[in-house]
C-alpha positions, -999 to 999 in steps of 0.1 A, spaced: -417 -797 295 -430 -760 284 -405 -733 300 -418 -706 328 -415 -682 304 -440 -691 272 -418 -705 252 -436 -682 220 -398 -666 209 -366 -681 196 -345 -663 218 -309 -657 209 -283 -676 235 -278 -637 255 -286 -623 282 -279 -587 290 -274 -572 322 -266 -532 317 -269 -506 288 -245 -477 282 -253 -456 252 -250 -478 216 -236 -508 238 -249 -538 254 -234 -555 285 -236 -596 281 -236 -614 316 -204 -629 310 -188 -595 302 -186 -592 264 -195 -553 251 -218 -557 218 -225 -534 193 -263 -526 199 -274 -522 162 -310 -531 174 -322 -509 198 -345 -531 210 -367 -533 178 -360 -493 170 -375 -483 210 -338 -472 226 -340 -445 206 -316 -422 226 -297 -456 233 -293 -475 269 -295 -452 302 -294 -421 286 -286 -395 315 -322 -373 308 -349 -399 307 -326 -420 337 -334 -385 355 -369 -379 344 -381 -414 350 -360 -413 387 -376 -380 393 -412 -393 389 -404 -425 406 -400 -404 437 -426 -389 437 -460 -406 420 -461 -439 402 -498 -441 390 -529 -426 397 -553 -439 368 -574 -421 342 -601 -414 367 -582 -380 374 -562 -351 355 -520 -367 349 -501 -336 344 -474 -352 324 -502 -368 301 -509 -331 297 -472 -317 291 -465 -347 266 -497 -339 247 -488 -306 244 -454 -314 230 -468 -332 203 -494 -312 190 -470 -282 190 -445 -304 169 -472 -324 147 -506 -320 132 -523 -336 156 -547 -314 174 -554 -342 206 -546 -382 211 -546 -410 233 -521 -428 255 -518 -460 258 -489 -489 264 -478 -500 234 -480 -496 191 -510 -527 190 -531 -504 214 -527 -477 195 -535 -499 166 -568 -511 184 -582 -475 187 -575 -467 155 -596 -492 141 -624 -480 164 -616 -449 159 -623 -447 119 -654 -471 125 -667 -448 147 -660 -417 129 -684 -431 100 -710 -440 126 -712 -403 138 -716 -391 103 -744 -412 96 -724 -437 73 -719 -471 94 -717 -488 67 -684 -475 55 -661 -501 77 -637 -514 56 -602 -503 59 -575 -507 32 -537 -523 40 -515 -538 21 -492 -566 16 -461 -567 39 -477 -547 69 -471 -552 104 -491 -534 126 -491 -556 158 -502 -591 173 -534 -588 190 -564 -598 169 -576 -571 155 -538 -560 140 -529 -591 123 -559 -594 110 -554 -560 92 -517 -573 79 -530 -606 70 -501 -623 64 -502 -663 63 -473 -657 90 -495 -638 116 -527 -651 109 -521 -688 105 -543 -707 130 -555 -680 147 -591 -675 133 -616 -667 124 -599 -629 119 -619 -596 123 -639 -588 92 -632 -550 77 -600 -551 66 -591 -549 28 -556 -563 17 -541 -552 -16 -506 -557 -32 -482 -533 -27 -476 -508 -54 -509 -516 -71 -524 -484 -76 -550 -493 -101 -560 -520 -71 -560 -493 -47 -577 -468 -72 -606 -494 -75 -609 -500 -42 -611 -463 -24 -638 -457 -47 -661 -488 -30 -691 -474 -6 -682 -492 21 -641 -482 22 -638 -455 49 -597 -451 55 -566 -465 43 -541 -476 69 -503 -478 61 -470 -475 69 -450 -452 53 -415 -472 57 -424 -513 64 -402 -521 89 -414 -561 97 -416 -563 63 -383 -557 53 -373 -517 52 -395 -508 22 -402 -471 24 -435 -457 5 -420 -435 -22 -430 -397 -15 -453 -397 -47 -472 -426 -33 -480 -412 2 -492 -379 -17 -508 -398 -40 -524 -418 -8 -536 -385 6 -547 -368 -22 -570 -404 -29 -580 -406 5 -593 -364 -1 -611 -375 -31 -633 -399 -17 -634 -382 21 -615 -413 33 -593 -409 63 -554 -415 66 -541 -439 88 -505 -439 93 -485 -465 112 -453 -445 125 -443 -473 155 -408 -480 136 -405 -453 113 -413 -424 137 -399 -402 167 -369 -395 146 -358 -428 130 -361 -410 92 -344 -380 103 -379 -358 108 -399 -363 140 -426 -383 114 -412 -399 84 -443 -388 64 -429 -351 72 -406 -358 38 -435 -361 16 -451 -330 34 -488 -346 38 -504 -351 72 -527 -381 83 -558 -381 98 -547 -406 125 -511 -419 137 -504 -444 158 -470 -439 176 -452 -458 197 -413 -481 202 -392 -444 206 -415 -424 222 -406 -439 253 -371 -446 253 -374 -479 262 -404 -474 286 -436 -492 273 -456 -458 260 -478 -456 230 -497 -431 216 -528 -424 190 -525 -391 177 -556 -377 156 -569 -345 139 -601 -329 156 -624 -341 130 -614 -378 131 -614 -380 167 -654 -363 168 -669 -399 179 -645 -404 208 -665 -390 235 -663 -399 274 -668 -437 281 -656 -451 245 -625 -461 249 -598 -464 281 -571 -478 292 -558 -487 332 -520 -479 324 -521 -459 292 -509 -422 299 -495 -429 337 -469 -407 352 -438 -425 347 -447 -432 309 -456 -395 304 -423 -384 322 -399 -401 302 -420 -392 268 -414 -357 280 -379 -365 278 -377 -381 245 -394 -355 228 -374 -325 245 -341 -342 231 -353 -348 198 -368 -315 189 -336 -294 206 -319 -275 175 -293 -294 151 -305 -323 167 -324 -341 138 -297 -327 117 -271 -341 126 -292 -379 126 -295 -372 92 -254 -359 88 -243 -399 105 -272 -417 90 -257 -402 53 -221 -414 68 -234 -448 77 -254 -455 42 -221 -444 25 -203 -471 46 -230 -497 43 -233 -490 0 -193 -499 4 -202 -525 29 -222 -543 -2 -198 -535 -28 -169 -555 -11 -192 -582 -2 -213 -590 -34 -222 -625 -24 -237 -616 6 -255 -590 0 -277 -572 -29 -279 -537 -16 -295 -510 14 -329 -495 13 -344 -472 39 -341 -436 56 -320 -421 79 -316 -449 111 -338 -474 95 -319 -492 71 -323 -523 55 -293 -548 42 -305 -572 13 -289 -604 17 -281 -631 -9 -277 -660 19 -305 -662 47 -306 -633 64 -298 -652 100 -267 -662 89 -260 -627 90 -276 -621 125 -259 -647 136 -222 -639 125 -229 -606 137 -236 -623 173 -199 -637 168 -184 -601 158 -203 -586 190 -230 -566 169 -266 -567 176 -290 -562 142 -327 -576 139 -340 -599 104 -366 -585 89 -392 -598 58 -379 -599 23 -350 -617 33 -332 -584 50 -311 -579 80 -325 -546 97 -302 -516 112 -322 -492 139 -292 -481 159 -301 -453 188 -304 -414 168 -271 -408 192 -247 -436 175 -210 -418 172 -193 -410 136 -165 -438 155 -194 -466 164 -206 -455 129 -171 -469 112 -167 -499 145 -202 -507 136 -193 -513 97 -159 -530 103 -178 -556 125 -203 -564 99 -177 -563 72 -160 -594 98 -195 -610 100 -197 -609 64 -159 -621 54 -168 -648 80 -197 -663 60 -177 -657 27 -146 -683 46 -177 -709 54 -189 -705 22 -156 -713 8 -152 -744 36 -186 -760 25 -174 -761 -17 -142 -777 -13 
């Protein structure tokens, strides 16, 4: 008999009842580790004392209004962002796969203002998540996300990742008009886009007047150590889609978008009931204050160096298990030699929360605020995770 609940997850065995910071509170008691962050959203980790406050405050006094009016917080978080990014407006919506959608109908409808309709095709690439309505798998295209779920929206391009020649080729086609991607996969298994190759992006995208699409869900509002991950190559995009940290842990999303790309987006082409309402908008506030106060992105980057250093002699201690770290800042990656559950899973048993990933990786987004000690707990635990596989490993040969 199907569950109440669609029965669409495999759901680990837990069940947690309060948040404090890096930690998770099982309903039988037991503290874990929260090395998850709920998919890289608790960005300033569980019940953090400033959005508790700004998402109280609101509470009190207006829940939702809709976009038929003015939302005042809508405007103050707006105004945060273009003073921090190059965005010069964007929309607010519920979640990454929303801003995802209006991307999409954004570009399209940027060419249709400028007298080029035909120019619909969007280039991705191999690997890419962008999110599981229609539209979004159909622009990863992945046999995993798209596998009896057609027919898939036409107008989306997929080439191999790292082919530039493939890319080359196909930016130059009439009917390409942007290339959305992400510039660190996170689904797909913590493979950042070299610097190089999200200049070389842009620059390719100004050559043939294509816009720049960048998926920052996972890799942005800090996670890198800058605000925007594509900050380190120092290019901007055209459009961004935004979403997981912005809120806290509040569903918020956001499309952000230069003046130019957004030109087609006038009144009555595109809404949402929920998207930009009070209590979202609040909290964003909140987020972003704490993130752009001084020293505070330094110092993610000070403990994201101390936990690579522990996780590089994490690897070295454990070489059957894993094969090395990739990623930036708080979005790291652990290659694994044995399936990348097993790890998961022994981490369950050493109370630490991480999240698998493609490529056969165990993903690390801890909140920007873990501690230099959960920094060294969170290691020794995985080091117990991993000496525990090592012992089975051992058990299963003899």
């Amino acid at each position: 008999m199907i569950t109440p609940v669609l029965p669409s997850y495999s759901r680990a065995p837990l069940s947690f009842v309060k948040g404090e910071g890096a930690w998770l509170v099982e309903a039988d008691g037991r503290r874990f580790l929260d090395y998850a962050a709920g998919i890289a959203v608790t960005a300033l980790g569980h019940a953090h004392p400033a959005l508790v406050k700004a998402l109280t405050d609101q509470a009190n006094a207006l829940w939702h209004t809709s976009n038929l009016y003015n939302v005042p917080q809508q405007e103050a978080l707006a105004e945060r962002l273009v003073e921090h990014t190059f965005a010069d407006t964007m929309f607010f919506c519920n979640s990454g796969t929303e801003a995802g959608e209006l991307a999409v109908k954004m570009a399209r409808k940027y060419w249709y203002e400028k007298g080029q309709p035909e120019r619909t095709t969007i280039l991705t690439f191999e690997g890419s998540f962008h999110g599981r309505s229609i539209a979004m798998i159909s622009a990863a295209g992945g046999e995993k996300l798209t596998k009896g779920f057609g027919p898939l929206l036409e107008g989306f391009e997929h080439l191999p990742f790292g082919d530039h020649d493939a890319l080359r080729d196909a930016a130059a086609r009439a009917d390409v008009g942007a290339i959305m991607v992400e510039p660190v996969q996170g689904e797909g298994g913590i493979r950042p886009l070299p610097d190089a190759c999200l200049k070389g992006l842009r620059d390719l995208c100004d050559e043939h007047g294509l816009l720049l699409i960048l998926d920052e869900i996972q890799c942005g509002m800090g996670r890198t150590g800058k605000l925007f991950a594509h900050e380190w190559a120092g290019i901007t995009p055209d459009i961004m889609m935004v979403a997981k940290g912005i809120g806290g842990g509040f569903p918020l999303g956001a499309l952000l978008a230069t003046e130019e790309a957004a030109c087609g987006m006038t009144p009555g082409t595109h809404g949402s009931t929920y998207g930009g309402n009070p209590l979202g908008c609040a909290v964003g506030c909140a987020v972003m204050d704490e993130i752009t106060k001084d020293g505070f992105l330094d110092d993610v980057n000070r403990r994201a160096g101390m936990l690579r250093q522990k996780l590089e002699g994490l690897v070295a201690s454990h070489p059957d298990i894993f094969a090395g770290v990739r990623g930036e800042g708080f979005m790291l990656g652990l290659m694994c030699k044995v399936p990348n559950m097993d790890v998961v899973k022994a981490g369950y048993d050493q109370l630490i929360l991480t999240v698998p990933g493609g490529d056969n990786v165990v993903r690390l987004l801890p909140a920007l605020t873990l501690s230099d000690a959960e920094i060294a707990d969170g290691i020794d635990r995985l080091d117990r995770a991993a000496t525990a596989l090592e012992g089975s490993a051992h058990d299963a040969a003899e």
